[in-house]
N, C-alpha and C positions, 0 to 999 in steps of 0.2 A: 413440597412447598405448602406452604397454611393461605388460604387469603383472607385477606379484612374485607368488607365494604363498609365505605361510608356514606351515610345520604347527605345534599347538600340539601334536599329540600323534603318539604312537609308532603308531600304525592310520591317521591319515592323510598320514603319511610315507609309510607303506608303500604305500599306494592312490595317492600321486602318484609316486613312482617307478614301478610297474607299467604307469598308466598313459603315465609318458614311453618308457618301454622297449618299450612294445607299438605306441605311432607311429612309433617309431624302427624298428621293424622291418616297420611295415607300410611307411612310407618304403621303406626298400630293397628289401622286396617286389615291388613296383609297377615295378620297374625289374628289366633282362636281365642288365648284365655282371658279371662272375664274382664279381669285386670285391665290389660290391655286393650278390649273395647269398652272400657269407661274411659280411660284416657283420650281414645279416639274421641269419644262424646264431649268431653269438657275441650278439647280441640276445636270442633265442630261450634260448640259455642265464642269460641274467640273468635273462631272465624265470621262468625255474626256479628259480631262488635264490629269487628274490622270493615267488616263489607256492609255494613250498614251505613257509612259515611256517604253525605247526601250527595258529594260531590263524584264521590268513586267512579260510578258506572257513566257518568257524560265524561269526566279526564280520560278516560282508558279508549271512549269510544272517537272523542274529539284526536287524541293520541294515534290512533289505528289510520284516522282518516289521514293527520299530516303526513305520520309516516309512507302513506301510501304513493302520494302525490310525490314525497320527496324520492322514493324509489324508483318510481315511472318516469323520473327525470333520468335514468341511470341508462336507459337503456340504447342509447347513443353511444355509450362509452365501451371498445372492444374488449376492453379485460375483463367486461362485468360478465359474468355467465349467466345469460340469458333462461336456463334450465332452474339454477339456483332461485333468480329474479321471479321466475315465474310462481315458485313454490309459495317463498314468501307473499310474495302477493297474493296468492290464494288460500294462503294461511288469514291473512288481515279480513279478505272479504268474507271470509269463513265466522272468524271471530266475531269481526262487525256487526253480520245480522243476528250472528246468537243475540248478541250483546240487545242487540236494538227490540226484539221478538220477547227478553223477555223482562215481561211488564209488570210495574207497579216497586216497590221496593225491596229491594233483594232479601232474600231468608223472611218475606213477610207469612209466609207458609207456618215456619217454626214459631216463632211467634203468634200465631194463632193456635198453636198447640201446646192445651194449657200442661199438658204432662209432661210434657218436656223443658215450657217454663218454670215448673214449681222443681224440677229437677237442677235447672243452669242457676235456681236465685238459692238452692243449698251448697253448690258446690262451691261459692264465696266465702262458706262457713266452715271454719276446719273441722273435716270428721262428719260434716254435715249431710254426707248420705250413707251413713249407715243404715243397717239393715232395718233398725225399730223408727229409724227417722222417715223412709221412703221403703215400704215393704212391697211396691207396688213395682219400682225400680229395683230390687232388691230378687224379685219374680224375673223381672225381665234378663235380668243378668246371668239368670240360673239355665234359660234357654239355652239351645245347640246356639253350636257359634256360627254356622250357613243362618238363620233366623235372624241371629245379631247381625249378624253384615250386611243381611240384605238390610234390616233398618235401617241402619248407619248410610249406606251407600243410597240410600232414599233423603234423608235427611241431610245432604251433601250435595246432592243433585241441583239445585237452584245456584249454589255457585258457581257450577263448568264454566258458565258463561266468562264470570270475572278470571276463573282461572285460566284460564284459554287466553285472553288477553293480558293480563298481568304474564304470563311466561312470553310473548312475543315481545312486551314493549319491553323485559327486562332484557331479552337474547338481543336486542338493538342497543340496548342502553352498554349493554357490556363488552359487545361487539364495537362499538361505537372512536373507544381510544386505543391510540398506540403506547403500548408501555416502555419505559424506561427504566433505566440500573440507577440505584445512587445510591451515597454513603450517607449514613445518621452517623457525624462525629462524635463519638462520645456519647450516640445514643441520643440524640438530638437533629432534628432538620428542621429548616426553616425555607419556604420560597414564598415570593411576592409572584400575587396571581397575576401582576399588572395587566389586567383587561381582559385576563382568562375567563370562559366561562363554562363550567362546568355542573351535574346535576348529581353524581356520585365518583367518589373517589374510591379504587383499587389498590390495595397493598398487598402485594406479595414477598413473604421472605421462609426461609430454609429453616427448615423445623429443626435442625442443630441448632437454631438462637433457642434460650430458653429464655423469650422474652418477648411482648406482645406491644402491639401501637397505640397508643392514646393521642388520637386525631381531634383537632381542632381548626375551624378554615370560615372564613369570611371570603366576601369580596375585594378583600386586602392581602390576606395572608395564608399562609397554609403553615401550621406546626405540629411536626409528628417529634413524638417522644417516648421512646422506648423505657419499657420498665418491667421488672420483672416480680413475678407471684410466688418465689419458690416457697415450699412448705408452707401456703396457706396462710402467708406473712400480709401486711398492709405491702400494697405496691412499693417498693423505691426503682430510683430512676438507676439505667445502669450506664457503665460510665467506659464500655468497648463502643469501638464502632461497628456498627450493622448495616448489612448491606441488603436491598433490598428495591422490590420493582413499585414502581409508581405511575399508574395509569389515570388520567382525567377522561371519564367517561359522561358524555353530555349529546343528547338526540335532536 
């Protein structure tokens, strides 16, 4: 099975990009050649875009708190496992005080490092760190690669906090709905949310479709419409029907 997500709003776009950028870079982390820790680095700078957003760090923390209270209402209820309950909750108070403890504006460390600015405002440029552009960078690269990670993995460090909390409220958010089967006829679905409310949408279908969802959804309507990319072609719509899971996930 493939799955989709979709964000219905502007805080959980932002949390799933963070989170694709912060794998993408622990991916390259994991790994020695040079290559691959400049990738990590230009990583490492999206992730500063990302988590620079002024709102970020109070959503996630305001997020941890609801979530908490809504959990500690659970625990009246016999089916909840009380062991589970506890984890998470002390994953939230965990996260929270990171979160709260660390001050001032996140990555404002990297940003005060002009070597590493004059390095994130070439790599906008194509080819723009080459070796006669940045020989200074160009040195840094040539190091063992224990040197390079340990940078990397310093220069990373002021995010756990966000990451710590973007993986908890994501594991609720997706946790959150039950999924269901249904047919795209012909490659087309359509539902009326009528008074649904939801914060991201889940699609799952069977990697024998060779064909992908193009999601569209208000607070009116939901239309998925399948089409397919073969050979590299402009999308068209395809014209079987596909079957496939459909999950509303909202915290």
């Amino acid at each position: 099975m493939i799955s989709y997500e979709y964000p219905l709003s502007e805080r959980v776009r932002t949390l799933l990009r963070f989170e694709d950028l912060y794998e993408r870079v622990e991916y390259f982390l994991a790994r020695s050649d040079a290559l691959e820790h400049h990738a990590a680095l230009v990583s490492v700078f999206e992730i500063l875009e990302v988590a620079s957003r002024a709102d970020l760090k109070s959503d996630l923390l305001q997020e941890l708190e609801r979530q908490k209270h809504s959990l500690e209402s659970l625990r009246d209820y016999p089916d909840v496992s009380a062991a589970a309950l506890d984890d998470i909750l002390r994953k939230i108070d965990q996260s929270s005080s990171q979160l709260f403890q660390a001050s001032g504006k996140v990555g404002q460390e990297l940003r005060e490092n002009d070597w590493l600015m004059s390095i994130k405002q070439r790599t906008s440029i194509p080819g723009g760190v080459c070796e006669f552009d940045l020989p200074s960078y160009h040195f840094w690269l040539q190091q063992n690669s224990d040197q390079r990670r340990q940078d990397l993995y310093q220069w990373l460090a002021p995010f756990a906090p966000i990451r710590e909390a973007v993986v908890i409220v994501l594991r609720l958010l997706r946790e959150s709905g039950k999924s269901t089967t249904l047919v795209a006829k012909q490659g087309t679905y359509q539902q009326m949310m009528a008074g649904r409310v939801a914060q991201m949408l889940r699609i799952r279908l069977s990697r024998s479709y060779q064909c992908v969802p193009e999601i569209s959804a208000n607070k009116h309507a939901l239309n998925v419409r399948f089409t397919s990319t073969e050979g590299g072609q402009r999308p068209r719509a395809v014209d079987t029907d596909v079957e496939f899971d459909l999950t509303f996930c909202n915290l």
